[in-house]
BALOBA-1460 file (C-alpha; in Angstrom, 3 decimals):
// residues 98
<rec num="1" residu="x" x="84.203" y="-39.683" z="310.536"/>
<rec num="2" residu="x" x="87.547" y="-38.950" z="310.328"/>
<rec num="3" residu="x" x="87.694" y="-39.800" z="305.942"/>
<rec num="4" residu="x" x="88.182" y="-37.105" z="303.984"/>
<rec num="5" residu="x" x="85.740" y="-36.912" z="301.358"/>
<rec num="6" residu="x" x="85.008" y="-34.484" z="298.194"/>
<rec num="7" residu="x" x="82.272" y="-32.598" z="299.101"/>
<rec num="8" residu="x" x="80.183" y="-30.727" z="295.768"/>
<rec num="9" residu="x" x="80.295" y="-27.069" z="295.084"/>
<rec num="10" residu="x" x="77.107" y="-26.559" z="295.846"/>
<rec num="11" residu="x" x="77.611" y="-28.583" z="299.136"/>
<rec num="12" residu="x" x="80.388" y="-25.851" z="300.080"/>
<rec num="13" residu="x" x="78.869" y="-22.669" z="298.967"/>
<rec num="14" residu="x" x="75.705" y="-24.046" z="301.282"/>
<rec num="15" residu="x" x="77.997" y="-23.751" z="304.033"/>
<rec num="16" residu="x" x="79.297" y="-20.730" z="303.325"/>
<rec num="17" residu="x" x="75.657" y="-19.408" z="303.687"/>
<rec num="18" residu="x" x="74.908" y="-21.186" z="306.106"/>
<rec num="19" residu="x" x="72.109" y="-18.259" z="307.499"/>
<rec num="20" residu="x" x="69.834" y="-19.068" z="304.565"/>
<rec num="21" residu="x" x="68.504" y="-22.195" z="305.054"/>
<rec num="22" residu="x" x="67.039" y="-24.826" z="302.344"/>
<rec num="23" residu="x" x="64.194" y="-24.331" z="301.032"/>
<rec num="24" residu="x" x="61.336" y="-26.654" z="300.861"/>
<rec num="25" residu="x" x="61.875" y="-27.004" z="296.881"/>
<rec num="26" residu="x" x="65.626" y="-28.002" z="297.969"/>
<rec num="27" residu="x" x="64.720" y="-30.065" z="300.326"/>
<rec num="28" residu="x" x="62.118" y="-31.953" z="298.459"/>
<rec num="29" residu="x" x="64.286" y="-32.341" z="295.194"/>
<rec num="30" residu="x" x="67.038" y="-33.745" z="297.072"/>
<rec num="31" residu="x" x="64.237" y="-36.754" z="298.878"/>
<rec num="32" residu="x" x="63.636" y="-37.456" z="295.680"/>
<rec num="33" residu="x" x="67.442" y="-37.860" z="294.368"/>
<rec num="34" residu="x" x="68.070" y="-39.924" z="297.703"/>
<rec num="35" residu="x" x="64.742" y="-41.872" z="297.402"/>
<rec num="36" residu="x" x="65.160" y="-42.431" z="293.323"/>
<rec num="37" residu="x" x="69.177" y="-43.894" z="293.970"/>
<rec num="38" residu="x" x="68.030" y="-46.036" z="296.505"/>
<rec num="39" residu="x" x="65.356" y="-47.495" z="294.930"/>
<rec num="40" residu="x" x="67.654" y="-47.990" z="291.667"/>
<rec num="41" residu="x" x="70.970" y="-48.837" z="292.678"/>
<rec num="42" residu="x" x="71.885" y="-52.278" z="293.657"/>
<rec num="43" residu="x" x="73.720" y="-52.736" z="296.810"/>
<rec num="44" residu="x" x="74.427" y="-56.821" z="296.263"/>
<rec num="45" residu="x" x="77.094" y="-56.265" z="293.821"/>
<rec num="46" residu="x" x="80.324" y="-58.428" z="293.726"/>
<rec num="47" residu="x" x="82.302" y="-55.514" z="294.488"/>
<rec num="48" residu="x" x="80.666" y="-53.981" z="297.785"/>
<rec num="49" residu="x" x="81.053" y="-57.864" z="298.671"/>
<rec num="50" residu="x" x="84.879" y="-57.280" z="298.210"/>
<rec num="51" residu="x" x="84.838" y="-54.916" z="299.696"/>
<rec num="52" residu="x" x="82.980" y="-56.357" z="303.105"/>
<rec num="53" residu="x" x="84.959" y="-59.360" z="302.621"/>
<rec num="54" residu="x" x="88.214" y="-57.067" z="303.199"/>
<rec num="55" residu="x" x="86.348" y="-54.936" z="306.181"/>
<rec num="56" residu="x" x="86.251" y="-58.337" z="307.869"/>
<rec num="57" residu="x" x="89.599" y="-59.488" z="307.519"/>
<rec num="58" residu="x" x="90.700" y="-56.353" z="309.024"/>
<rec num="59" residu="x" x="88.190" y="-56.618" z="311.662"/>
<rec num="60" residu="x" x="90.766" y="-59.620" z="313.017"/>
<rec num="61" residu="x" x="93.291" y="-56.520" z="313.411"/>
<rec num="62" residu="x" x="91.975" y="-53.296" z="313.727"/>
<rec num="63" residu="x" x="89.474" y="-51.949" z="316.390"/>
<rec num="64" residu="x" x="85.919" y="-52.409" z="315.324"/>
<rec num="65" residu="x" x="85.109" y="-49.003" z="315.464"/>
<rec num="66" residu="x" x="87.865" y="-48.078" z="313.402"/>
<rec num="67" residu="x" x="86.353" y="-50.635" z="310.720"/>
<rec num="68" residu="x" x="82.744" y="-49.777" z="311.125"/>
<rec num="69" residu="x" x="84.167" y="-45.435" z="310.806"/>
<rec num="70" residu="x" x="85.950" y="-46.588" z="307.477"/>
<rec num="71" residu="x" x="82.622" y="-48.825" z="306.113"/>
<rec num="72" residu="x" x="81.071" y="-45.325" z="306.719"/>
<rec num="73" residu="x" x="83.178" y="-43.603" z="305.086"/>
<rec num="74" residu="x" x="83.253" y="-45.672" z="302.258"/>
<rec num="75" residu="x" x="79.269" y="-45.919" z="301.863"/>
<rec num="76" residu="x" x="79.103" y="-42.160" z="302.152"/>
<rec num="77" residu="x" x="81.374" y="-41.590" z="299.267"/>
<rec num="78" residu="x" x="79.455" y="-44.035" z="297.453"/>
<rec num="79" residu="x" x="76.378" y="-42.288" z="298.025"/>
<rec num="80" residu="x" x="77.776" y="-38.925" z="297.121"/>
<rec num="81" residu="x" x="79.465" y="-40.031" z="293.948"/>
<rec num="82" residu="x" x="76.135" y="-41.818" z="292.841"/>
<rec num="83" residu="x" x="73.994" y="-38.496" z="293.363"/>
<rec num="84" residu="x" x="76.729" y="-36.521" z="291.652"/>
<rec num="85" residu="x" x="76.576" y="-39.144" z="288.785"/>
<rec num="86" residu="x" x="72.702" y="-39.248" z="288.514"/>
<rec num="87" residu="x" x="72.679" y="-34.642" z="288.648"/>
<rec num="88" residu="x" x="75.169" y="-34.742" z="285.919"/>
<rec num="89" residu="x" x="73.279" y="-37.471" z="283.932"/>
<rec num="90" residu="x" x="70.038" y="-35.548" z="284.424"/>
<rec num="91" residu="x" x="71.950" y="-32.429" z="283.722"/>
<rec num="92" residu="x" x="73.090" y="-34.296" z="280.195"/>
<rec num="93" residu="x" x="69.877" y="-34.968" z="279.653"/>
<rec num="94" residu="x" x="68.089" y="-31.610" z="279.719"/>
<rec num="95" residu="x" x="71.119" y="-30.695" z="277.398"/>
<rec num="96" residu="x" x="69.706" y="-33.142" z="275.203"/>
<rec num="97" residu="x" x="66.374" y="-32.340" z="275.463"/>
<rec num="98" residu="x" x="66.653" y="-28.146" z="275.178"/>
């Protein structure tokens, strides 16, 4: 992919470190993030059909894999801005809670 996309702190200081690698807890708690947004947010919303809508228009002038690479790039920011949405909400949360 040739986006450029915000990438997390913590995504950056675990490539810094990049000897250690995750641990099962890690791993397991991020499944679950992935699993839980999946399961919870819709992907049949009027604006991702916009947004295909537009993808295919400029399929009529740009190179398919140029389209499909941006489509990427654009559900992979998606993704990262919803699991940075649901940490900080959960985050929030056990603010609320403590």
């Amino acid at each position: 992919m040739n986006a450029k996309v915000r990438k997390s702190k913590t995504s950056e200081s675990r490539k810094k470190s990049q000897t250690q690698p995750l641990t099962k807890a890690e791993i397991a708690a991020n499944q679950a993030i992935a699993k839980r947004l999946d399961e919870s947010i819709p992907l049949n919303t009027p604006e991702w059909h916009k947004v295909e809508q537009m993808l295919m228009r400029l399929t009529e002038f740009a190179p398919t894999d140029l389209v499909f690479d941006v489509a990427s790039a654009i559900a992979f920011y998606a993704d990262d801005q919803a699991k940075r949405g649901y940490i900080l909400g959960t985050h929030d949360s056990c603010k609320l809670v403590a």
